[in-house]
C-alpha positions in Angstrom: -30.8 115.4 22.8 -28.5 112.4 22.5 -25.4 111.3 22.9 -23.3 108.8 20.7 -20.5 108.4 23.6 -19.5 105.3 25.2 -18.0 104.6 28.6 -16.0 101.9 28.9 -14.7 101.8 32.2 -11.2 100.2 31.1 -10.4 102.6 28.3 -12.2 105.9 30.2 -8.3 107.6 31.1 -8.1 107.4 26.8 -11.2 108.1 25.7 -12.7 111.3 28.3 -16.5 112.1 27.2 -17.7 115.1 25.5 -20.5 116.8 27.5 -23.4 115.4 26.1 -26.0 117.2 28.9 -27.0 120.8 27.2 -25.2 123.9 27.6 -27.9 125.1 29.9 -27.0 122.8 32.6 -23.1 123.5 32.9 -23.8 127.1 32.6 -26.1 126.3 36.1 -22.9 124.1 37.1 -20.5 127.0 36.6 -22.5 130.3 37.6 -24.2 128.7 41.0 -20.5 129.2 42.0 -20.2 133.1 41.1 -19.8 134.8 44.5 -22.8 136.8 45.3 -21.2 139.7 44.8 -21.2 139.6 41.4 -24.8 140.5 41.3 -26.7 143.7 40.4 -30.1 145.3 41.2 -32.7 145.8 38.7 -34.8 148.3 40.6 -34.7 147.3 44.2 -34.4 143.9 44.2 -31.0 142.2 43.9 -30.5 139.3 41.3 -27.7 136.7 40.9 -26.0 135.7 37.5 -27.6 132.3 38.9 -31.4 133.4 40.1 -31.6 135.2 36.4 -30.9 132.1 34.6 -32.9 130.1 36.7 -36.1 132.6 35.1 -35.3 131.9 31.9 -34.8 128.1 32.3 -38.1 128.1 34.5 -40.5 127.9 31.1 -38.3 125.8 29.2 -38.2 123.3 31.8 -42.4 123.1 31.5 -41.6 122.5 27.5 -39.1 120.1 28.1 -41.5 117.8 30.7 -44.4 118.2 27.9 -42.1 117.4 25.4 -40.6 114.1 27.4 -44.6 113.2 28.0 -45.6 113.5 24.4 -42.9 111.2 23.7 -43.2 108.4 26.4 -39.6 109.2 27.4 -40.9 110.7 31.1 -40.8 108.1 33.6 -42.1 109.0 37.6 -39.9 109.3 40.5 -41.1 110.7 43.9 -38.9 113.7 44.1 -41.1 115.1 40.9 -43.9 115.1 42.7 -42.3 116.2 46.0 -40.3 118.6 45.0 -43.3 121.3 43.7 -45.3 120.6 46.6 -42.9 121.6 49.0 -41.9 124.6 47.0 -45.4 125.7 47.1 -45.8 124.8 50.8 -42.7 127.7 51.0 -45.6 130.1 50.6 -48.0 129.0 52.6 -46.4 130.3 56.2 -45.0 133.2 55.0 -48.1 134.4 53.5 -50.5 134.2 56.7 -47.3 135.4 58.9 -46.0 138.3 56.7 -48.2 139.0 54.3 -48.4 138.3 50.3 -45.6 140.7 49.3 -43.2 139.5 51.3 -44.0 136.4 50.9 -43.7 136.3 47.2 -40.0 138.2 47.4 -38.2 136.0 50.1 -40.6 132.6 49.7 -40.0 133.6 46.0 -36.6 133.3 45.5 -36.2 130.0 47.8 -38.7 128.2 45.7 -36.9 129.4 42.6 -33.5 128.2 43.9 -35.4 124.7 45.7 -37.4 124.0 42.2 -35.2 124.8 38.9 -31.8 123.1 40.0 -33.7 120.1 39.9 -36.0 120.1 37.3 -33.2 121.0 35.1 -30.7 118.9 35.9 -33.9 115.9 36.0 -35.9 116.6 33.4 -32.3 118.0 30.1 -31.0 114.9 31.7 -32.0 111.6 29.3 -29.2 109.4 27.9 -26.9 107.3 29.2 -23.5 109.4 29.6 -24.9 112.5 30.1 -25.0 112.1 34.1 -21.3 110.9 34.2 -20.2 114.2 31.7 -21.9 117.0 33.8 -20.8 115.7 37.2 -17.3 115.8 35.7 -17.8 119.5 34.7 -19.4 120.2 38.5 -16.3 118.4 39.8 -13.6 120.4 38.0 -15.7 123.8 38.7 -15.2 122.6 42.3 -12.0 122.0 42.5 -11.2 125.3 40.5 -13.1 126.7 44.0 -11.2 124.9 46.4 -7.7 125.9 44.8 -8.8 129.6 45.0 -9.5 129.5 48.9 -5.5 129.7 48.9 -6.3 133.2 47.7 -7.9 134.2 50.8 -5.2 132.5 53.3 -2.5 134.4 52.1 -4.3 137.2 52.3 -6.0 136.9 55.5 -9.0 138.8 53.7 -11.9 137.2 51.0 -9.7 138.2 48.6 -11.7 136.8 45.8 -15.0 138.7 46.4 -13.8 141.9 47.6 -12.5 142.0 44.2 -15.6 141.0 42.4 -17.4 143.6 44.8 -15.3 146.8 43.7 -16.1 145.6 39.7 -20.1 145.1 40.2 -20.2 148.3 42.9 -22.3 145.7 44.8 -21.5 146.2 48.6 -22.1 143.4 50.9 -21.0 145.0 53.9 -17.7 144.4 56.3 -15.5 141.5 55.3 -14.5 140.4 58.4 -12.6 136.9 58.7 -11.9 134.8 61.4 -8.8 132.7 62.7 -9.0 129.0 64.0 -5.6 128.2 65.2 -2.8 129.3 62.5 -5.5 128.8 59.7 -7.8 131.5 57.9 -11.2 130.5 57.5 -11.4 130.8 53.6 -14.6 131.3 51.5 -13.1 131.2 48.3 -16.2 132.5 46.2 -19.1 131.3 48.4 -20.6 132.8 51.1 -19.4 131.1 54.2 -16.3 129.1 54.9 -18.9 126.3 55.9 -20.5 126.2 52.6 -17.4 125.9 51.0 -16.1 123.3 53.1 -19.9 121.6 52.5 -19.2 122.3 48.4 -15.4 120.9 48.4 -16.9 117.7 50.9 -19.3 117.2 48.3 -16.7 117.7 45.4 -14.1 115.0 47.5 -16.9 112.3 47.7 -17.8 112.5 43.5 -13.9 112.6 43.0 -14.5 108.9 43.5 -17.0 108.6 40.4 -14.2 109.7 37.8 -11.6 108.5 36.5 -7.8 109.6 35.4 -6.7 113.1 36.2 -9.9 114.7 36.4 -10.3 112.3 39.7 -6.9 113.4 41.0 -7.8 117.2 40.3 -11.2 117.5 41.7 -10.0 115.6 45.0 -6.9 117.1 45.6 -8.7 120.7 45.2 -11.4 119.9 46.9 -9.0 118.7 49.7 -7.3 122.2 49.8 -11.1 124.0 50.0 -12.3 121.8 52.8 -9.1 122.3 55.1 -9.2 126.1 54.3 -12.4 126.2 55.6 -11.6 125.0 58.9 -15.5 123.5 59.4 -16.0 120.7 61.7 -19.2 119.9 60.2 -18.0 119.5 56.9 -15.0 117.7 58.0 -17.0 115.2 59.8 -19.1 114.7 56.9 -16.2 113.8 55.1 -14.8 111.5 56.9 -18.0 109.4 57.7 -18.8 109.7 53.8 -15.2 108.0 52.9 -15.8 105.5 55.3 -19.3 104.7 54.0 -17.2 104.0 50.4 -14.6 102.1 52.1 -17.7 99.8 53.9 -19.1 99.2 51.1 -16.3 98.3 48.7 -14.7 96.0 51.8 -18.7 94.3 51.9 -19.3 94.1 48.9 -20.9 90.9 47.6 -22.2 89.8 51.2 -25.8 89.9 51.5 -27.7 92.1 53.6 -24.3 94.2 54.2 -26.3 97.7 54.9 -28.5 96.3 57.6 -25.6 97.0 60.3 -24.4 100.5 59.0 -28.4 101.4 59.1 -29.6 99.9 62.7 -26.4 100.1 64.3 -26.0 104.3 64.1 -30.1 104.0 65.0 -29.3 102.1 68.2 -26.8 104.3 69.0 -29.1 107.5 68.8 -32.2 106.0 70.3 -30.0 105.2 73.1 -28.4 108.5 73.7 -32.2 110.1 73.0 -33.3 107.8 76.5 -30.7 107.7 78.3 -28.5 111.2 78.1 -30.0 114.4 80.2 -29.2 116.5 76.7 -29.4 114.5 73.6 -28.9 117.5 70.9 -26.6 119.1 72.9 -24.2 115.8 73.2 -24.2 115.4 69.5 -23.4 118.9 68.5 -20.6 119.0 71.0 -18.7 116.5 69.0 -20.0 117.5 65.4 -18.4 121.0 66.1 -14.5 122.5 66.7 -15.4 124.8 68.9 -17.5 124.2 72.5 -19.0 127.2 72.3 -20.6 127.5 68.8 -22.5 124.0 70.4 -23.7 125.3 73.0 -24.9 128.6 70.7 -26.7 125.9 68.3 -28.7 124.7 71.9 -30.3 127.8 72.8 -31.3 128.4 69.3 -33.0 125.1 69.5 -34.1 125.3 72.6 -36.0 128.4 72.3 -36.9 128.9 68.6 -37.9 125.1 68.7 -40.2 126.2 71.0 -41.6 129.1 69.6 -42.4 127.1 66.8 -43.9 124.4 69.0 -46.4 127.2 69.6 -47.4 127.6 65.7 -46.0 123.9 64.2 -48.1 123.9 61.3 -47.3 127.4 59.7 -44.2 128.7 61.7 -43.6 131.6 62.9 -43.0 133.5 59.5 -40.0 135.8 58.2 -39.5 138.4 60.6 -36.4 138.2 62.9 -38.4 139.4 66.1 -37.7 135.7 67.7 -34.0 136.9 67.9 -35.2 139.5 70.2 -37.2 137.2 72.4 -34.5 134.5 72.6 -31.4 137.5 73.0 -29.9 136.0 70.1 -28.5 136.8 66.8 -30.8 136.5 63.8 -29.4 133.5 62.1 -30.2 130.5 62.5 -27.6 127.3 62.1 -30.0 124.9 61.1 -31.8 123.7 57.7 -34.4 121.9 59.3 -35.2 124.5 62.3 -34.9 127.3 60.3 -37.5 125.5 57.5 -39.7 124.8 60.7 -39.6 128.6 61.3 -40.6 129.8 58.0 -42.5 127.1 56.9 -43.7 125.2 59.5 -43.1 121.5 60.8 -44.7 120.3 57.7 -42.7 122.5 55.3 -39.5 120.9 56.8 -40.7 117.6 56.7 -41.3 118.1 53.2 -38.2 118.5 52.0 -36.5 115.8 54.4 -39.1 113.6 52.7 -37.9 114.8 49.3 -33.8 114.2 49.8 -35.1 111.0 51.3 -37.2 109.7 48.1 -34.4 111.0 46.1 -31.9 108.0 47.5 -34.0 105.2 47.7 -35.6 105.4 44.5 -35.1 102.8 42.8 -31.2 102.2 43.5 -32.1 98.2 43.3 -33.0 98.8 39.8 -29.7 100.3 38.7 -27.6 98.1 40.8 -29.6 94.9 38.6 -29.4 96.8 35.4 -27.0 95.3 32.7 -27.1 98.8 31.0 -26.0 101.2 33.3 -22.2 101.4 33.0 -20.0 101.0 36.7 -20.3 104.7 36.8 -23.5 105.3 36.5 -24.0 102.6 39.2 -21.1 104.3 41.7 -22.0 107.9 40.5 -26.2 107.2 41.9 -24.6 105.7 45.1 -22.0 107.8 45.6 -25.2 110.9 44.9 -27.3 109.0 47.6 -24.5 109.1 49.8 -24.1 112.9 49.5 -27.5 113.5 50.3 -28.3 111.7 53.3 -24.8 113.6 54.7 -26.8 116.8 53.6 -29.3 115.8 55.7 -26.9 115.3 58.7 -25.0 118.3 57.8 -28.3 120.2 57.7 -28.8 119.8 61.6 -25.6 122.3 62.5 -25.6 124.3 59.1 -28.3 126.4 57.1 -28.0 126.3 53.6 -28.3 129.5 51.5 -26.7 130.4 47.9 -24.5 128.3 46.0 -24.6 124.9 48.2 -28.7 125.5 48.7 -28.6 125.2 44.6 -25.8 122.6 44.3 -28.2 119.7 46.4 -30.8 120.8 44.5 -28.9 120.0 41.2 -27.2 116.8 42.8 -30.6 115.4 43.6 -31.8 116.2 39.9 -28.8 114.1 38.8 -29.5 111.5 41.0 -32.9 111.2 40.0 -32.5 111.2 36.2 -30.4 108.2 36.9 -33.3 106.6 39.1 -35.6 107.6 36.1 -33.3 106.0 34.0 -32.8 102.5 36.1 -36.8 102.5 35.9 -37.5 102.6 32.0 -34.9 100.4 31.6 -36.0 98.2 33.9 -39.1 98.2 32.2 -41.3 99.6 34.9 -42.7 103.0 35.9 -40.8 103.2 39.2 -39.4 101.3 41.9 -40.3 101.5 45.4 -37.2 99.5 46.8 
């Protein structure tokens, strides 16, 4: 699997690449952002267009890393080893809490969803150019996504997958939107309006890593997506991610540039931690729109933090029962407290430690690297960038469905270009 293109980042407007990555991969690109409704039940379990693939890509992905080995192309970043473990560590809760066939049906499908993304985007992933092609096929499927959220404003319904419901027979229950000042909160084809405002965030920063009109597409229809979504976190996101890029190109060539944009936020948190009476609730009140929907997210960490303070190493399992004993509803708007829940403390620090490894290995070797092309170099920052806003994102929002996969796949890329950095650099891995 090779690819005879070459970017050149002067003549790339002329010369666009042809997608060099497999088929496999931009068919995970394009169905991961299939609304949900377009799935069906084989007996009583519902599968996606998305989960479906994923179990037929799940053996060829064990080929493909044999294959890689056997031929001394396989080189070892952290995320390859983290990534199983806390996949497995999915199971381990759920199992003493619920028992083994629940476990295997609920733990089941987020492992699949955690796990595949990444393997196959890391492991069909293995030329120079292929990175840069499939993130310009992920941009323009996001964009397409954002434009369609118009759709559902001038309908003041989710057009879009009410449509795909009535042609699958799949019933996902009432529709009902809501209204934040004159605007619709659109969903376009994902399940929430703030996963698509996450998605189209995401899609705005990788606008950055192309060039010519697909750059100008993907970021003007991402745009649309993220203000149709009306999502403060999102939003936020955004903004702090654009200023990050607008740091960094204003810096760049000073030496150690990043040591104030790392300890300066870390000041200002330890601070607020000591010396403000409610440190979680003064940052949610200004990552959030609305005053009440901060004040929700306290309770819910207030008193299913501490019911998982009661059981930290397993959590508290699957069943909704806490909703009950806290008098709230049973959703959770957290990544990291609902992993805590199902998984236990260790099952959520497993996967902050993987989207950690993911950015800091070995970005010094691609930034030193004569080989890499300017967009390879941007495309792993900008990738680095992304996730560590998941990570803040993932303290007012749980993610489920399409953006759940889309990280996943976004940290595969990311780490096929650290892999890459590293055999070209003529080492194993990196640990700077």
């Amino acid at each position: 699997m090779t690819t005879n293109v070459q970017f050149d980042e002067e003549t790339f407007e002329e010369d666009a690449p042809s997608i060099g990555a497999p088929l496999i991969l931009a068919l995970i690109a394009v169905t991961m952002f299939l609304p949900e409704e377009a799935s069906f039940y084989f007996g009583d379990r519902r599968m996606t267009v998305t989960r479906i693939l994923f179990l037929l890509v799940a053996p060829l992905t064990l080929f493909r890393f044999a294959q890689l080995k056997a031929d001394g192309r396989y080189f070892f970043v952290w995320p390859d080893l983290l990534v199983p473990i806390a996949s497995l560590w999915m199971f381990a809760g759920p199992i003493v809490n619920d028992g083994l066939e629940r476990a295997l049906v609920a733990s089941g499908s987020a492992a699949l969803e955690f796990c595949i993304p990444y393997m196959a985007a890391r492991l069909y992933l293995s030329e120079r150019g292929e990175a840069i092609a499939l993130t310009r096929v992920l941009c323009m499927v996001i964009a397409m996504v954002g434009l369609l959220a118009i759709a559902d404003e001038v309908s003041r319904r989710f057009l879009l997958r009410e449509v795909v419901g009535v042609l699958t027979g799949y019933d996902t229950g009432p529709r009902e939107g809501e209204m934040r000042g004159f605007l619709f909160r659109a969903t376009s084809t994902l399940e929430h309006p703030i996963l698509m405002g996450t998605a189209c965030s995401f899609g705005m920063l990788l606008a950055s890593t192309l060039r010519g009109w697909s750059r100008s597409l993907t970021f003007g229809g991402a745009a649309v997506g993220l203000v149709l979504s009306v999502s403060s976190a999102p939003t936020g996101a955004t903004v702090l991610g654009f200023g990050v890029l607008a740091y960094e190109r204003i810096t760049r060539g000073l030496a150690f540039r990043w040591i104030p944009l790392w300890f300066g936020p870390l000041f200002f948190v330890s601070a607020v931690f000591i010396f403000h009476p409610s440190p979680l609730g003064f940052f949610l009140r200004y990552l959030t729109f609305d005053p009440s929907t901060a004040w929700y997210r306290v309770l819910q960490w207030d008193c299913a933090g501490d019911l998982v303070m009661q059981s930290p190493i397993l959590g508290i399992g699957l069943s909704d029962e806490w909703a009950s004993v806290c008098g709230l509803a049973k959703t959770i708007d957290s990544v990291w407290l609902r992993l805590a829940m199902t998984s236990g403390i260790p099952g959520s620090a497993l996967v902050l430690l993987t989207f950690v490894s993911a950015c800091f290995l070995p970005a010094a070797a691609m930034e030193e690297n004569a080989d890499s092309t300017e967009q390879e170099r941007r495309l792993g920052f900008v990738l680095s960038l992304i996730i560590v806003l998941a990570v803040l994102i993932g303290f007012t929002v749980f993610y489920w469905g399409t953006v759940y996969i889309l990280i996943m796949f976004l940290m595969g890329i990311k780490a096929h270009l650290n892999a890459l950095a590293a055999s070209r650099d003529g080492t194993e891995f990196d640990e700077e």
